[in-house]
C-alpha positions in Angstrom: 0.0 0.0 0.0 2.9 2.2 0.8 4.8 1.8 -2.4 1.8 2.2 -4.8 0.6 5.6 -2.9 4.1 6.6 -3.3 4.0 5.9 -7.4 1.0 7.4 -7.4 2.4 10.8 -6.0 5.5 10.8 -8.1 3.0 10.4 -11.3 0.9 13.1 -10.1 4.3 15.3 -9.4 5.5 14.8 -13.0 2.5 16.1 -14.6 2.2 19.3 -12.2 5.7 20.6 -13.0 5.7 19.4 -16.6 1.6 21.3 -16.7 3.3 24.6 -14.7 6.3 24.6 -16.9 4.3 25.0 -20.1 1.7 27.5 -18.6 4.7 29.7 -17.2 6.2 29.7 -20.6 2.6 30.6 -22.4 1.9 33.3 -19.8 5.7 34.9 -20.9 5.3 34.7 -24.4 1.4 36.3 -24.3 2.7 39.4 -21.9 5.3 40.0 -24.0 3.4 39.8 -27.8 1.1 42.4 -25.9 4.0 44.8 -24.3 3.6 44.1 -20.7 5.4 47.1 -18.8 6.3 44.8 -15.7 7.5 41.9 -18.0 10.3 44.4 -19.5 12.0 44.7 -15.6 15.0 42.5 -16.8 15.2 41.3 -13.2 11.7 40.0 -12.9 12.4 38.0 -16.0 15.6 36.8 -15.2 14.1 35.4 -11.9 11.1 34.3 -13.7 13.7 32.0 -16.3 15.6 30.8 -13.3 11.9 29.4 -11.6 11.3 28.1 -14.8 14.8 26.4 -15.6 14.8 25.1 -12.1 11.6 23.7 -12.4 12.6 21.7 -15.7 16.1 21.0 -14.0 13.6 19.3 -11.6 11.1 17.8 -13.8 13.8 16.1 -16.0 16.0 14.9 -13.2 12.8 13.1 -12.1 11.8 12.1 -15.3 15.6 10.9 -16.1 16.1 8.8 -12.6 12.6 8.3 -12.5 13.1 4.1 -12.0 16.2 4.6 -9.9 13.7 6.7 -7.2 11.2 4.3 -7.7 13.9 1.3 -7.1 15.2 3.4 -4.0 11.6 4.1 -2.6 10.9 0.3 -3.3 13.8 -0.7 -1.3 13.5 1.3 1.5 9.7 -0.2 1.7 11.0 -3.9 2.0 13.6 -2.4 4.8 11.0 -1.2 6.9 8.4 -3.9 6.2 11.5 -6.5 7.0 11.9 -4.2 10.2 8.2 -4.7 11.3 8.2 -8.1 11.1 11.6 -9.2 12.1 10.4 -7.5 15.1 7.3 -9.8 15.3 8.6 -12.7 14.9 11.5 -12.4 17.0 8.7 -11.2 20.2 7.0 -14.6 19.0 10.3 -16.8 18.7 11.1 -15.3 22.3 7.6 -16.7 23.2 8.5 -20.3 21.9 11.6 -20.3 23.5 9.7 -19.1 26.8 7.3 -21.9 26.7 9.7 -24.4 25.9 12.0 -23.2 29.0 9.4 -23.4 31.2 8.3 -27.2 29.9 11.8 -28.2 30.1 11.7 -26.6 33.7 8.5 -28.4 34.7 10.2 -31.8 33.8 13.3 -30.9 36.0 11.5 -30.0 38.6 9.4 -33.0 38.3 12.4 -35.4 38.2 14.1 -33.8 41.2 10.9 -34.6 42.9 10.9 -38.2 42.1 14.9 -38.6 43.0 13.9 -36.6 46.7 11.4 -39.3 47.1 13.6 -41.8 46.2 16.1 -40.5 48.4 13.9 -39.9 51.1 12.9 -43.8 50.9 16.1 -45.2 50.9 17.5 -43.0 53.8 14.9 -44.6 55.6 15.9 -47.8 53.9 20.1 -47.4 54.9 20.6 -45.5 58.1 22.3 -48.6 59.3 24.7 -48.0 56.5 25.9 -44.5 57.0 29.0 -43.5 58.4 27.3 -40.7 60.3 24.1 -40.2 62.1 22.4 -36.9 61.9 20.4 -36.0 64.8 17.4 -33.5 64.4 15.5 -31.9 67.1 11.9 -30.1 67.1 10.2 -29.1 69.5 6.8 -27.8 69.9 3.0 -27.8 71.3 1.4 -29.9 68.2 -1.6 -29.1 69.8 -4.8 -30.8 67.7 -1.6 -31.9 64.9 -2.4 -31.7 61.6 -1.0 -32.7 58.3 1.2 -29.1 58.2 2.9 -30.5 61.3 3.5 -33.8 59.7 4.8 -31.7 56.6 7.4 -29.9 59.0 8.5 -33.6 60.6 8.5 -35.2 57.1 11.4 -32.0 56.3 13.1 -31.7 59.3 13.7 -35.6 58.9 15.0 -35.3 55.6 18.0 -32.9 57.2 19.4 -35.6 58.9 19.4 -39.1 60.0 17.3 -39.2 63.0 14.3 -37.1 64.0 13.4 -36.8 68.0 10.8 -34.1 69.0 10.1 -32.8 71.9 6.7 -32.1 73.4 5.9 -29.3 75.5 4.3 -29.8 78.7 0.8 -28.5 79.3 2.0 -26.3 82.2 4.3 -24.5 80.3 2.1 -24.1 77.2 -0.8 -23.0 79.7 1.8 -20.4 81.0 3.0 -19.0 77.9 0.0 -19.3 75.6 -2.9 -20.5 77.3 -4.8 -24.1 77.8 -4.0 -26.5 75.2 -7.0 -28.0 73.7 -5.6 -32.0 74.1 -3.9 -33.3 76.8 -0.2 -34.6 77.1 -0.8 -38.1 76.2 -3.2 -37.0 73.4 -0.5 -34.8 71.6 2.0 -37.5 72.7 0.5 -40.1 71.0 -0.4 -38.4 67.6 3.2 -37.3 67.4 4.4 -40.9 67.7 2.3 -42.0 65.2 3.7 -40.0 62.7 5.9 -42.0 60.5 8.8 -39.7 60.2 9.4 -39.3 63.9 12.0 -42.1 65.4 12.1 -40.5 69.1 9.9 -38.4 71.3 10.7 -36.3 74.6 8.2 -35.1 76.6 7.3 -32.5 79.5 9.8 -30.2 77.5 9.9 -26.1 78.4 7.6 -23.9 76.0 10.7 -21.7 75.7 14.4 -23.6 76.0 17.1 -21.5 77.7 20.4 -21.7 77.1 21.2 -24.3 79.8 18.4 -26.3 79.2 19.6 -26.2 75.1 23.0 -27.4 76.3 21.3 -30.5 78.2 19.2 -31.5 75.4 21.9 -31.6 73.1 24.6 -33.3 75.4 21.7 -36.0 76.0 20.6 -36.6 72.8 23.4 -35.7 71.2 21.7 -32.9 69.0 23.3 -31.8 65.7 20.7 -29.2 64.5 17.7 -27.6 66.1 14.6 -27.3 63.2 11.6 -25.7 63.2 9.3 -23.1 60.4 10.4 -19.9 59.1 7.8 -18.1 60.8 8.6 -16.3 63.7 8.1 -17.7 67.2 8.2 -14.9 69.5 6.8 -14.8 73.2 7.1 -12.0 75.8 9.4 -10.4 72.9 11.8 -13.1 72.9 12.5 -15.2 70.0 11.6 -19.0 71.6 15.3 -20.5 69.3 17.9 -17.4 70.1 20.0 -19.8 72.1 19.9 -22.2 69.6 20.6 -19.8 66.8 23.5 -18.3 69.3 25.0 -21.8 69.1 25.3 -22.2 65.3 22.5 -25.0 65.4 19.7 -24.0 64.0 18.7 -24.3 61.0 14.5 -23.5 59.3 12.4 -25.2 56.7 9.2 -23.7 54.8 6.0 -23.3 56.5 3.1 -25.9 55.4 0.8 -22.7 53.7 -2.7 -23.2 53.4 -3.1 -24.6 57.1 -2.7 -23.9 60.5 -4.4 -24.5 64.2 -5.4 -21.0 64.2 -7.2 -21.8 61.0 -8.4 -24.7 62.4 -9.9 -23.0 65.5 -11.3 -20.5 63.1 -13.0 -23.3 61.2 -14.6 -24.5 64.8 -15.5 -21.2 65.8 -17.9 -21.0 63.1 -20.1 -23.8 63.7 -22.9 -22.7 66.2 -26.6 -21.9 65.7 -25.7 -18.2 65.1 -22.9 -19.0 62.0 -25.9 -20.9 60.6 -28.9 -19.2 61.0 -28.4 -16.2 59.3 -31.6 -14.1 59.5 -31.0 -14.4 63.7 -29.0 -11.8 65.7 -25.4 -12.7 66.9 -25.9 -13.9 70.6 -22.3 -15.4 72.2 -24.0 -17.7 74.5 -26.1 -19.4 71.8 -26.0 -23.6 72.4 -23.3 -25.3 70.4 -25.0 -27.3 67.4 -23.7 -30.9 67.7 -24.7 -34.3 67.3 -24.0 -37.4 69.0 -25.9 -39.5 67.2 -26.2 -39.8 63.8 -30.4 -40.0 63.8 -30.1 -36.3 64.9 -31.0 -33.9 61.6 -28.6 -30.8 62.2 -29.4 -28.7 59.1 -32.7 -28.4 59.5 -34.8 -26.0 57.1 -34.2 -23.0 59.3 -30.6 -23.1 59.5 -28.7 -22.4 56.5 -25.7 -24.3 56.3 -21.9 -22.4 57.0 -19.7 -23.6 53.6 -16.2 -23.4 54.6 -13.8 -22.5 52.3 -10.3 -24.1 52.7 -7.1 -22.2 52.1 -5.3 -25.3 51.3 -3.9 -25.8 48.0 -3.8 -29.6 47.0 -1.0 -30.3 44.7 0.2 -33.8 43.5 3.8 -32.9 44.7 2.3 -32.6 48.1 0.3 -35.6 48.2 3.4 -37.8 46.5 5.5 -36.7 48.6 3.7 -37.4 51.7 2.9 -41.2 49.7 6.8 -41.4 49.6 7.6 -45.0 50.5 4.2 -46.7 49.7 4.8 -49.8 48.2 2.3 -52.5 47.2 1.6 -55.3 49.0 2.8 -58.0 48.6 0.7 -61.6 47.7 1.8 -63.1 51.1 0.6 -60.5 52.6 -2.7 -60.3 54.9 -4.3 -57.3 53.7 -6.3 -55.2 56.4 -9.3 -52.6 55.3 -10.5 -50.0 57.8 -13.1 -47.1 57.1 -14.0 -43.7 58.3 -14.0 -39.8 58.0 -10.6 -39.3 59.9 -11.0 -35.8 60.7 -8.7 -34.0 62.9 -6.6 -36.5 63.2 -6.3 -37.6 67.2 -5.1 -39.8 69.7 -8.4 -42.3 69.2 -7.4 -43.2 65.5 -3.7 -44.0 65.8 -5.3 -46.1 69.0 -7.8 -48.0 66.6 -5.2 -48.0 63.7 -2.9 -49.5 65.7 -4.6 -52.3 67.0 -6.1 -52.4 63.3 -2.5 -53.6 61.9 -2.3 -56.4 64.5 -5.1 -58.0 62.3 -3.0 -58.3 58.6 0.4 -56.8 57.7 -0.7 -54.5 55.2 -3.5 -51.6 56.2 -5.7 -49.8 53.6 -7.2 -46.9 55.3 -10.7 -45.8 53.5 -11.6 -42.2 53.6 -15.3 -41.0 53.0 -15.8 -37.8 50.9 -17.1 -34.6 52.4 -20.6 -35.1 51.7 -20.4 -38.5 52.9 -19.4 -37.2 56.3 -21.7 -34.1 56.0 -24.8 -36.6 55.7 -24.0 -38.3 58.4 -22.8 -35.7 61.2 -24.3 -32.9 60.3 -23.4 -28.8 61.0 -20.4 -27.9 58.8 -18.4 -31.1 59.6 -15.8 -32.7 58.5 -13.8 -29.2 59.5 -10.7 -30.4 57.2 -11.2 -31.4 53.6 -11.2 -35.1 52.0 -7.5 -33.7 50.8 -6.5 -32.8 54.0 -7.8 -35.7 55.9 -5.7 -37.9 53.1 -2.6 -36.1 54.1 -3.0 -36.4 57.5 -4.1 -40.2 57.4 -1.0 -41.3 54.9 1.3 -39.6 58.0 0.5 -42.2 60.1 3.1 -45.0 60.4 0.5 -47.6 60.8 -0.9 -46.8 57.9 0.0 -48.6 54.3 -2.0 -47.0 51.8 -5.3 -44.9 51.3 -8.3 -45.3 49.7 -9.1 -42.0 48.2 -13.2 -40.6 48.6 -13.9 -44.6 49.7 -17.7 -45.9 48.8 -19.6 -46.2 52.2 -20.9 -49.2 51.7 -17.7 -52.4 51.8 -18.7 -54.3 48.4 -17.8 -57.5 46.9 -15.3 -55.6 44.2 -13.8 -53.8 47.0 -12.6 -56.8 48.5 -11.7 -58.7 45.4 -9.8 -55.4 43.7 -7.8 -54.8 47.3 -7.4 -58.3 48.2 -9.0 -57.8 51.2 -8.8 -60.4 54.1 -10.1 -58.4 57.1 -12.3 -55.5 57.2 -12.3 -53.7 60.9 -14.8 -51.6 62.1 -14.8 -48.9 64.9 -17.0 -49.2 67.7 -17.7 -47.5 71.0 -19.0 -48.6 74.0 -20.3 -45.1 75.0 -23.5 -44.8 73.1 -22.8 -40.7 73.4 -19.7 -40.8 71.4 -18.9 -41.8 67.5 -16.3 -45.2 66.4 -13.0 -43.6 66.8 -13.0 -43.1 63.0 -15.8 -40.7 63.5 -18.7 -41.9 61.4 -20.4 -44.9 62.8 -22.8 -47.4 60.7 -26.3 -45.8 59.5 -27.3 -49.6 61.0 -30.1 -47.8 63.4 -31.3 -44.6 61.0 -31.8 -47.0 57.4 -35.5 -46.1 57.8 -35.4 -42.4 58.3 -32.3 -41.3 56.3 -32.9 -40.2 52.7 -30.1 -38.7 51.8 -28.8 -40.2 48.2 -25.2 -39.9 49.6 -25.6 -42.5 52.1 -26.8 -46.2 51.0 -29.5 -47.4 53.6 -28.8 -50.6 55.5 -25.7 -51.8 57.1 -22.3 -51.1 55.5 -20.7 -53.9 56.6 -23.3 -56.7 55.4 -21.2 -58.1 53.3 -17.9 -58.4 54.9 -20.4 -59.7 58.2 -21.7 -62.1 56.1 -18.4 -63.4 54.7 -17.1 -63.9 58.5 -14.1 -61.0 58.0 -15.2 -58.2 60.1 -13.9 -57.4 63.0 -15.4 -54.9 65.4 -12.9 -53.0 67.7 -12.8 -50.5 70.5 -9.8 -48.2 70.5 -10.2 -48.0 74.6 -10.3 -44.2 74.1 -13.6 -41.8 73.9 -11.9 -38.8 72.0 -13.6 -38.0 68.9 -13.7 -34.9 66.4 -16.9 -34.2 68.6 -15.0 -34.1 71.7 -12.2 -31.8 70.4 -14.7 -29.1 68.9 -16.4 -29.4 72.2 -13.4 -28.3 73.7 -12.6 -25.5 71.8 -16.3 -24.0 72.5 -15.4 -24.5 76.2 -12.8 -22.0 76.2 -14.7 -19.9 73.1 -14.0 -16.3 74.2 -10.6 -16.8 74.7 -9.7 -18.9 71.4 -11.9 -16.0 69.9 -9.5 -13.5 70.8 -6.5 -16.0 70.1 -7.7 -16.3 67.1 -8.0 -12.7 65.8 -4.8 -12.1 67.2 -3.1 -15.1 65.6 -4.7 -14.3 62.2 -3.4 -10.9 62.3 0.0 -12.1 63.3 -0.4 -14.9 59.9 -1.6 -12.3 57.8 1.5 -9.9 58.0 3.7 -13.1 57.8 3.0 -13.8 54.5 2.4 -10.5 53.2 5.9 -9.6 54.4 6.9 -13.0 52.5 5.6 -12.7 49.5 5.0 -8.6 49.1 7.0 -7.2 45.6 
């Protein structure tokens, strides 16, 4: 378009000059047949041949180079047209090679996270074998433990050889933070469940001082002291300074996504008022809960609170918690046990642990959220089918998960799996749940009609095949039982809570800001 516009003036340019030249020369020649006064001003003419001249000079240099400008103009035209698009294509070659940088960097990253599994099985696999034993040491409340505290275990094992964590004592958490929600032996026993902790110290200080530091690391001959990169800060004092004083301490990420002060936060929600919108905010209103699972919670009155988890699920996080999991073998007696498993507590690693003296291999079922919903009603389970998984595969009697299990044990379960025993929690304290949290629908077939939960016993079949064991755990703590005992203490985890959030927030903004 630009080089025939540009013809098409040079075509017009050669026909004004050459139509001016002859109209200049006509206009001389008539004022001079009739004896023009001005025309005989010699100077006037001689400027009026020079205009002329130059504008012939003009019209035949154009006329004599006329293809070599055209040629010139036509040249320059593929210049800049080359310009434009080198300059295109090299923004969309840049792309390409963009894209392909970041698939080749997806694959890297995805192979080093195979060969950290790998590693982190066979360090497990050939601690015997090294020279050297690395000694980790974490410390901490792990008050109602989740699956971030599991995360933080599973990566201060991977520093060393040899993971022993210490558990403060109730008095000294009640002292510097207030009343734990579990007990000693509670929080004692879900840490030494977890599969990546070898050794655990109780009754140990909220905050370590420099002597006591020295002791701990003389007696269990210490290496490095591990814990998050937040900030653990009480009275103004950081809780590690000795240790960091020392040259022994070193940090790993923070689990995002979960927390006990999101947890709490999650509890704090479910009473009447959360639910039942269109009533005023009263802080005495009765704690919605159910013991039973013939008890309708979400009645038509009460609109249901839908929590929204912060956690992000990601396969990397779920392999790498699966690290290890191996298939079982054909010798071995396979063991199938079913629940909701949330908020993971010392009453399932007591039934999981008597579980796995049935088989040698356990496959832990986990029900989906609705599942659980149906059942117990309010705004259980408070963490997600995800988050329950996580928390469930960190359990070291645990062999493998069934993901979003059917409720009802069926004759292709047990074929598929290779199932030889299927256990079953019970409780003998009709006011209390299995220790897996979700108890048969044996005595509420008639009145439940909710699709998500088949009617009838769920365990017909394995009853009928002779391999279903019922167990007690010998413990009465249930998810119940723990949100109970948050809403005991509800004004002062309210206040905890905002305070802690706050605290969060400004964490990760200062983290992440740009």
């Amino acid at each position: 378009m630009f080089v025939s516009n540009f013809f098409t003036v040079v075509y017009r340019t050669e026909i004004n000059i050459e139509s001016d030249h002859r109209s200049c020369c006509r206009w001389c020649m008539t004022e001079l047949r009739h004896g023009n006064t001005k025309i005989n001003n010699m100077q006037i003419f001689d400027d009026l041949i020079d205009s002329l001249l130059q504008y012939e000079s003009i019209y035949k240099l154009l006329r004599k180079n006329s293809f070599l400008v055209c040629s010139c103009t036509l040249l320059f035209a593929i210049v800049i047209s080359f310009i434009i698009g080198y300059k295109r294509s090299g923004s969309r070659r840049l792309r390409k090679q963009l894209e392909e940088q970041l698939k080749h960097a997806k694959r890297t990253v995805m192979d080093l996270e195979h060969r950290l599994m790998s590693l982190e099985v066979s360090d497990s696999d050939n601690i015997s074998n090294n020279k050297k034993e690395i000694r980790i040491w974490m410390d901490g409340a792990f008050d109602m433990m989740h699956y971030g505290h599991m995360n933080a275990f599973r990566q201060g094992r991977a520093l060393g050889t040899r993971l022993i964590v210490g558990i403060n004592s109730d008095e000294s958490i009640t002292k510097c933070k207030g009343k734990p929600v579990n007990t000693d032996h509670e929080r004692c026993e879900t840490v030494r469940a977890c599969k990546w902790v070898d050794e655990v110290v109780t009754n140990v200080p909220y905050i370590m001082n420099e002597e006591y530091l020295k002791w701990v690391i003389e007696t269990y001959k210490i290496d490095y002291v591990v814990h998050g990169d937040d900030p653990c800060i009480v009275d103004g004092k950081d809780v590690y300074e000795s240790a960091q004083k020392m040259g022994k301490y070193l940090t790993i990420p923070r689990t995002e996504g979960i927390s006990t002060t999101d947890i709490v936060g999650r509890m704090l929600l479910m009473t009447r008022s959360h639910h039942d919108r269109s009533s005023s905010f009263d802080e005495t209103s009765e704690i919605v809960l159910t013991s039973t699972p013939d008890k309708k919670l979400a009645s038509n009155s009460i609109e249901v609170f839908t929590r929204k988890s912060n956690f992000l699920t990601t396969s990397r996080v779920v392999r790498l918690f699966g690290a290890g999991v191996k298939s079982p073998k054909k010798t071995d007696k396979v063991v199938y046990i079913d629940g909701s498993w949330d908020m993971f507590h010392a009453g399932h690693v007591s039934i999981l642990e008597k579980a796995r003296a049935y088989g040698d291999y356990v496959i832990v079922g986990i029900y989906n959220d609705e599942v659980v919903n149906s059942n117990l009603g309010i705004n259980l389970p408070i963490l997600s089918l995800h988050e329950r998984v996580l928390s469930v595969l960190g359990c070291k009697f645990v062999d493998d998960v069934l993901i979003d299990a059917p409720y009802t044990v069926t004759k292709e379960m047990i074929d598929s799996l290779n199932i030889a025993v299927v256990v079953k929690g019970v409780s003998d304290n009709s006011t209390h749940t299995s220790h897996n949290d979700l108890t048969s629908l044996d005595n509420n077939s008639n009145s439940s009609s909710n699709d998500n939960i088949p009617p009838g016993d769920a365990y017909a079949l394995p009853r009928k095949m002779g391999i279903l064991q019922e167990i007690n755990s010998g413990s009465t703590l249930n998810v119940l039982d723990v949100i109970k005992r948050v809403h005991g203490q509800r004004d002062r985890y309210t206040e905890k809570y905002a305070k802690k959030k706050v605290a969060e927030d400004n964490f990760y903004a200062e983290k992440y800001k740009k």
